[in-house]
Each structure stands twice: as C-alpha cells, then as structure tokens.
C-alpha positions as CSV (number, residue, x, y, z in Angstrom):
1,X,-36.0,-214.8,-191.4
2,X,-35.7,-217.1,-194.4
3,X,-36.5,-218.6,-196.8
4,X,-35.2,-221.8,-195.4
5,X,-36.1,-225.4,-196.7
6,X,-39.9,-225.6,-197.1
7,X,-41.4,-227.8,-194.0
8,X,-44.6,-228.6,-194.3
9,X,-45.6,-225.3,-196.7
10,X,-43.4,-223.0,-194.2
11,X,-40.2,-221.1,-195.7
12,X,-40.0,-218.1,-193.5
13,X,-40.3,-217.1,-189.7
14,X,-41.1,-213.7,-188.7
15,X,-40.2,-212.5,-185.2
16,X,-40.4,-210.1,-183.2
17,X,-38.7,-208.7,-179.9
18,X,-39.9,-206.3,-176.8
19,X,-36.9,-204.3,-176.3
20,X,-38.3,-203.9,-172.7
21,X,-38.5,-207.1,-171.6
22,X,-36.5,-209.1,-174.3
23,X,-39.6,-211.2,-174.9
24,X,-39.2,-213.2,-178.6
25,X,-42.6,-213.8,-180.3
26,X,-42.4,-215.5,-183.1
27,X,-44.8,-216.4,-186.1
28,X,-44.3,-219.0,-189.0
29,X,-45.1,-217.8,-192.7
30,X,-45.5,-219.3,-196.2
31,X,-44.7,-215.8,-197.8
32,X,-42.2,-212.7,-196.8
33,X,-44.6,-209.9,-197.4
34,X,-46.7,-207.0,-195.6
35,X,-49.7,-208.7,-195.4
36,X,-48.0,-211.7,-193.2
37,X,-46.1,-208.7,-191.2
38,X,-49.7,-206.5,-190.6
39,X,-51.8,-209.9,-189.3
40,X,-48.6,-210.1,-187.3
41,X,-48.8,-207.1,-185.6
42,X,-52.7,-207.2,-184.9
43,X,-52.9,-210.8,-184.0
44,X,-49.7,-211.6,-181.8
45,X,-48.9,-207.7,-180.7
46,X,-51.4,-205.4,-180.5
47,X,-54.1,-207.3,-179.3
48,X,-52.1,-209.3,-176.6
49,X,-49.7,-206.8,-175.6
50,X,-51.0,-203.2,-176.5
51,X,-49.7,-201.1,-179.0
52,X,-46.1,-200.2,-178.9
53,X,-45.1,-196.5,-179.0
54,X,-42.0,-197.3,-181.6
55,X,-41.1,-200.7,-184.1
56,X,-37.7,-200.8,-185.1
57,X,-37.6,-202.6,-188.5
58,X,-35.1,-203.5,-191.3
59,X,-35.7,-201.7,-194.9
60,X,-37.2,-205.2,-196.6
61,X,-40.2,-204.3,-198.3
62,X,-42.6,-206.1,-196.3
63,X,-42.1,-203.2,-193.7
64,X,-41.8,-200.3,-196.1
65,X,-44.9,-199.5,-197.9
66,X,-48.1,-197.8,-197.9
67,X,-50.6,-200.6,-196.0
68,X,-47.4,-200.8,-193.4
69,X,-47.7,-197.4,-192.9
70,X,-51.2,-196.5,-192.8
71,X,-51.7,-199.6,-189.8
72,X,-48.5,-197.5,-187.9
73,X,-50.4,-194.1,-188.6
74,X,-53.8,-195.4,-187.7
75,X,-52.3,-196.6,-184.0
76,X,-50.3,-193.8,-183.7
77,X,-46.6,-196.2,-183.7
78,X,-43.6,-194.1,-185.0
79,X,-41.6,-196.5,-187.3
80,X,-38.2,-196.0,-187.1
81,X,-35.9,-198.3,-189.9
82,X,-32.8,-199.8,-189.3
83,X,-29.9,-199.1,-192.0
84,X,-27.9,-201.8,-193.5
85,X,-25.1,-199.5,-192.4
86,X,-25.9,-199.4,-189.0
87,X,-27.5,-202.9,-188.1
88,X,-26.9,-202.8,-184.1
89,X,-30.3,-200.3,-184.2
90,X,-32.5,-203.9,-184.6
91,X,-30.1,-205.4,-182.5
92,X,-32.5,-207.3,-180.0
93,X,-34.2,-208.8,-183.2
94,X,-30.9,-210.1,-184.7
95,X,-29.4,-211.6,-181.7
96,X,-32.9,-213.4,-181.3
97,X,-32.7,-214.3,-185.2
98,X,-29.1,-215.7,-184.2
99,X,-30.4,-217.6,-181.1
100,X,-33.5,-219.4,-183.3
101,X,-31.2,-220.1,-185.6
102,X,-28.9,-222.0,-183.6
103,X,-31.0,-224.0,-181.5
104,X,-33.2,-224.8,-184.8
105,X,-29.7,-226.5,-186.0
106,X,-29.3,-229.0,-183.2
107,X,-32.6,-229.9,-182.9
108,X,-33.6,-230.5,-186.9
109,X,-32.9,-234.0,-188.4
110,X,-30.4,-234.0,-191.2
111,X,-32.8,-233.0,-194.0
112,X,-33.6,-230.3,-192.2
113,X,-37.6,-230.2,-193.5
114,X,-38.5,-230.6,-189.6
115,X,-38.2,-226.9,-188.2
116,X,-41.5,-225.6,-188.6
117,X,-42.3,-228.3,-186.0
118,X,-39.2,-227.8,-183.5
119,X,-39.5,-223.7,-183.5
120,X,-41.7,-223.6,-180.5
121,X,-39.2,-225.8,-178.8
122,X,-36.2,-223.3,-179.8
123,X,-38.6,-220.3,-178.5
124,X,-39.2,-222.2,-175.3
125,X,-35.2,-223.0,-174.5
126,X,-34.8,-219.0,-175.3
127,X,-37.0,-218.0,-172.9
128,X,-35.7,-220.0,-170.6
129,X,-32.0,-218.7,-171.3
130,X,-32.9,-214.8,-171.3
131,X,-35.2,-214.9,-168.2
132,X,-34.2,-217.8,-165.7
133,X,-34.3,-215.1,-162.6
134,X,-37.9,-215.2,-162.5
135,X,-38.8,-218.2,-161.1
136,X,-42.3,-217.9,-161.9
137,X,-45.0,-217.5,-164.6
138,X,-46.2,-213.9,-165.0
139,X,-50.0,-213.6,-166.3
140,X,-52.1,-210.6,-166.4
C-alpha cells in the first residue's frame, strides 16, 4: 500500500492476509519492490507460519518477475495473480488494506507523518475486530 507521506523514512506498507484464518501481517517499507516483498515472505511467512501452497497477488511488478518467481518455484508455491478486471480474487487483502487504512486515519495527527508509528496499533484493533470469538491467545 502506498506511497503515503514519508514518516520517519517509511512511504509504503506491505501486507499480507491468511485466507484461512484471516490473519493480517503487516510489514513497513522504504521502497515498493521485489526485494522488500521476497524478505517478506521468508522473514514474516515462511519461517513463522510454513510455506503456503498458493499467494494470490496483484500484477505490480514487485510480484511479477524473475527473483519472485524463482523463491515460489524453489518452495514449490503456485502464484496465482489477480486481474485489475477481477479484483474480488485478492479480496481478503483489499478489505484488510481498507481496514489499515481507516483506522490509520483516526489515529494519525493532522500532518499525518505519524503512521509508521500507530500501524501496530491499527493491526492490533483489526485483530481484535475479525477474531473476538476466541477468547484466548493461541501459541504453538
């Protein structure tokens, strides 16, 4: 998501939904590109939750190209790319995009260079909206 007014060196926010479980993970970035998107996936996916069998993506070129690609092919993850067309396929992703979006509004002050800060706060209140039923903390 982005670029949004730089705060404190931060203009983009890449995120990242289990369809499964509708858990939002959420990463902030200085650039749009594959490398931010591949440290992504290693650091806050695969090694924490196990490798998906499927990502569902837009067409940005940060997920189409060859590094991309070769990381899905090396873990055996079947890419499958969302059409501008037919944007309901990353649907999960938008609606969270919509969610961080809106909470990052109330919570920012006025010149708005204070979201990089307040993100983990907006992440936090989405949890809490999407998965109130539990009642309790699950760790493996």
């Amino acid at each position: 998501m982005g670029p949004f007014a730089m705060s404190f060196g931060y203009s983009y926010i890449l995120v990242g939904v289990d369809y499964v479980s509708k858990w939002v993970e959420v990463v902030l970035c200085k650039h749009n590109d594959h490398i931010v998107v591949i440290k992504f996936l290693k650091e806050n996916i695969f090694s924490r939750f196990g490798v998906p069998k499927a990502i569902i993506s837009d067409g940005g070129t940060h997920f189409c190209n060859k590094p991309f690609e070769t990381l899905l092919s090396k873990y055996e993850v079947k890419h499958k790319v969302a059409t501008p067309y037919h944007p309901q396929a990353s649907g999960q992703v938008e609606l969270a995009n919509w969610e961080i979006k809106n909470i990052l509004m109330k919570e920012v002050n006025t010149n708005k260079k204070d979201w990089s800060v307040k993100l983990l706060d907006s992440l936090w209140h989405i949890e809490q909206l999407t998965r109130p039923f539990l009642g309790c903390l699950l760790i493996a």
